[in-house]
N, C-alpha and C positions, 0 to 999 in steps of 0.2 A: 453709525458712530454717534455716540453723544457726547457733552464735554460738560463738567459739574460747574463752568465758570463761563463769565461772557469773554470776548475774544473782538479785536475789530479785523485782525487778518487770518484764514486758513488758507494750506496749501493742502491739496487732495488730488489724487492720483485717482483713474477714473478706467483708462487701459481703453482701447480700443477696436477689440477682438468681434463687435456684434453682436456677441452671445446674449450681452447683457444691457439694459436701459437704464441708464442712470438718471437721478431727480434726486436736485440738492434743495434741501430746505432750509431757508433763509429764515430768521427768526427774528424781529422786531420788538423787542417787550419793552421800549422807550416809550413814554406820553405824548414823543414827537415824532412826526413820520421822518424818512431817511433816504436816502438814495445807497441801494448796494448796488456794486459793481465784481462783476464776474471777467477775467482773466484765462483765455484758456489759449493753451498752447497744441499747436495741430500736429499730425504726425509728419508735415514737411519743416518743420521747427518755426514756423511763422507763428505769431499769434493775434488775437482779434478780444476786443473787448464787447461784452455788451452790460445794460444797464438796466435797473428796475428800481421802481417807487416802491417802496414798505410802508404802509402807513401804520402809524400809533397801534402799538398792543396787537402786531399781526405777525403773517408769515407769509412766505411767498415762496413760489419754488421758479430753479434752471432747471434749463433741460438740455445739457451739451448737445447732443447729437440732433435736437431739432433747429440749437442757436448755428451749429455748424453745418448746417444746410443750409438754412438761410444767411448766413456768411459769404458762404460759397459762389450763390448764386448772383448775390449782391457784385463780387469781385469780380465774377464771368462776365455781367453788363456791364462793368465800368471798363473790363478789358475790350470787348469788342465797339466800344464807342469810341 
């Protein structure tokens, strides 16, 4: 997907069937670096945030299915402590 303007929020739908690896790229073309933040909503309707640095004139990419693994496993330690 591309979008002909800049945007500070999207909503994307990503599905979670396996078939496919999703990798969103974040784009930075500010002179200032940024903090973006990623929202995703999991298939038991909970959901988890994670966070990245953009620095000045870059880009950066998510990666749901490797941030929701490591979610995941985060939540199983803090459950069995």
């Amino acid at each position: 997907m591309t979008q002909g303007g800049l945007a500070e929020r999207w909503t994307l739908a990503e599905g979670s069937g396996g078939v496919f690896q999703t990798f969103i790229l974040v784009a930075n073309p500010n002179a200032t670096p940024t903090r973006v933040r990623a929202t995703y909503l999991t298939g038991t309707g909970t959901s988890f945030v994670t966070e990245q640095d953009a620095p000045a004139n870059s880009r950066l990419t998510f990666f749901p299915r490797g941030e929701h693994a490591a979610h995941e496993q985060e939540r199983r330690r803090h459950q069995q402590a």
